[in-house]
C-alpha positions in Angstrom: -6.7 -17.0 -12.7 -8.2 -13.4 -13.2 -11.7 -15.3 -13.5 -11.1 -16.8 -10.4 -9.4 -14.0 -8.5 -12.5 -11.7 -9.9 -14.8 -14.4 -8.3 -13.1 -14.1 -4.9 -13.7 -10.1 -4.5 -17.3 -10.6 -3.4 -16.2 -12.5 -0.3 -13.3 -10.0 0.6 -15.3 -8.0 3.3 -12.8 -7.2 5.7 -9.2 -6.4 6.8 -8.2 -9.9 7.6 -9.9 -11.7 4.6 -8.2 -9.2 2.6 -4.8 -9.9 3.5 -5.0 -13.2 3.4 -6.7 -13.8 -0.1 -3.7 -11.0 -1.4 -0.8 -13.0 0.3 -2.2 -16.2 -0.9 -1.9 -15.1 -4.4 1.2 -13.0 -4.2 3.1 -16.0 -5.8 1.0 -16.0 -8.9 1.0 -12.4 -9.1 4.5 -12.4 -9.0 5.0 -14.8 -11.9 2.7 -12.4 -13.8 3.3 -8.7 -12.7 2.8 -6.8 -15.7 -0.3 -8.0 -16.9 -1.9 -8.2 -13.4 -0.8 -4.5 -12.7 -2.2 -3.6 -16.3 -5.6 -6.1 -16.3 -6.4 -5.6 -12.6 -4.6 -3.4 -10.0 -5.6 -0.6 -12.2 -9.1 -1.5 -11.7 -9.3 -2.5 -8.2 -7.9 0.7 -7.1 -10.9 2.7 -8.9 -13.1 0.3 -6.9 -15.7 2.2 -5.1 -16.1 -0.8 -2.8 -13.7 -0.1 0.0 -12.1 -3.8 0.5 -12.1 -4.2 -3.3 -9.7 -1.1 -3.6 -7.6 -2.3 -0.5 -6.9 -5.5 -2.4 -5.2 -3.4 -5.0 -3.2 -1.4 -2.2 -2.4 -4.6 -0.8 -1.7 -6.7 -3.7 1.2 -3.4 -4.3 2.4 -4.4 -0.9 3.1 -8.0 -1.0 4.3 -8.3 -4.9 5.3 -5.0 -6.1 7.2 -3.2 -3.6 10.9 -3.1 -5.7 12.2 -0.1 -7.3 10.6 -0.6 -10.5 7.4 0.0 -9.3 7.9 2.7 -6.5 6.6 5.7 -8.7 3.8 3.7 -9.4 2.8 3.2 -6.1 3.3 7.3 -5.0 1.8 8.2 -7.9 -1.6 5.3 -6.9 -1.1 6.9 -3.2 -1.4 9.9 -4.0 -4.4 9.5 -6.4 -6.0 7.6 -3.5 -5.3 9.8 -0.7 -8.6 11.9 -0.9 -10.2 8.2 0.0 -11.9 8.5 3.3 -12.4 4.9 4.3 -10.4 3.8 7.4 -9.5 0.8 5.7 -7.6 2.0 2.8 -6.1 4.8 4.9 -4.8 1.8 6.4 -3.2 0.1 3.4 -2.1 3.0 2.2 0.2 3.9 5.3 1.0 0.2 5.6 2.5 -0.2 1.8 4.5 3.2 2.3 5.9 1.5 5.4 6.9 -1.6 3.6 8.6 0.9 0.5 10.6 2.6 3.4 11.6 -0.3 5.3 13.0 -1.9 1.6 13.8 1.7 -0.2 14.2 4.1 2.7 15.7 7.4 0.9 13.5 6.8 -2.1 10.2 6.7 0.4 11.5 9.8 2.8 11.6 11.6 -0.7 8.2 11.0 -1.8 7.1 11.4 2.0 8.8 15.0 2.3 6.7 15.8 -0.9 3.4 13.6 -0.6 -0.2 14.7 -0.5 -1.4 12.1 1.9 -3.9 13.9 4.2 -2.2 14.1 7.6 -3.7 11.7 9.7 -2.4 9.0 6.5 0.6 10.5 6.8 1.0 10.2 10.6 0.1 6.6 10.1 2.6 6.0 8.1 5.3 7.0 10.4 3.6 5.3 12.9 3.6 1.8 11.3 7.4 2.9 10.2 8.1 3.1 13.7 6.8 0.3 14.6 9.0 -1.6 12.7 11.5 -3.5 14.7 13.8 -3.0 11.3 14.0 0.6 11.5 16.7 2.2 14.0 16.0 4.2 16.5 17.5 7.4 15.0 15.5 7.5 11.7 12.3 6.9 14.2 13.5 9.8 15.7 13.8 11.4 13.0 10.9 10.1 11.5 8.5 11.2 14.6 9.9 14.9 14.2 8.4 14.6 10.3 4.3 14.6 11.6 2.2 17.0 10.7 -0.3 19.0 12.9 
């Protein structure tokens, strides 16, 4: 599988193929976590290649967002947030909306204390809010938590 999968990353050149290949292998990833997180999502997330290191950010989101691995994914976050590219901004604030929406006190923490820059960090609330999961008195309170 990791030959394969390794195969694949040349032909990941976008948002869309990207989620798709990383939801189509979720399953398998699932049935083998700990060596994928230790034989790859390490080393996708050191990608220089922006859609290669967006795989690893959204690999996190569809098959490792449960409160074993929620540390792991502030601590990759935060290692990740002095990225530039649009595209893994995007992931970022995406699988931080996913940990609140599934682990909301646990994710306000890490948010009150994160180093996302603040347009990340904005879109993180943002795609918080847009969840049709999320009342409308944490989105309140949520709104009142951007930074300027």
């Amino acid at each position: 599988m990791l030959k394969w999968f390794d195969s694949q990353l040349e032909y990941i050149d976008n948002w869309s193929s990207c989620n798709l290949f990383c939801s189509a292998i979720s399953k398998v990833v699932q049935k083998n976590k700990e060596d994928f997180l230790e034989k790859k999502i390490v080393e996708l997330l050191d990608n220089e290649y922006e859609f290669t290191a967006r795989v690893g950010l959204v690999v996190l989101k569809c098959s490792y967002v449960e409160s074993d691995y929620l540390n792991y994914i502030f601590t990759t976050t935060d290692r990740l947030s002095n990225r530039e590219e649009y595209y893994i901004r995007m992931a970022i604030a995406w699988l931080i909306s996913e940990c609140f929406i599934k682990y909301p006190s646990t994710t306000i923490d890490y948010l009150s204390r994160s180093k996302m820059p603040i347009w990340t960090f904005n879109k993180t609330v943002s795609k918080i809010c847009d969840s049709y999961r999320i009342d409308t008195k944490t989105k309140d309170f949520l709104k009142k938590m951007r930074k300027h």
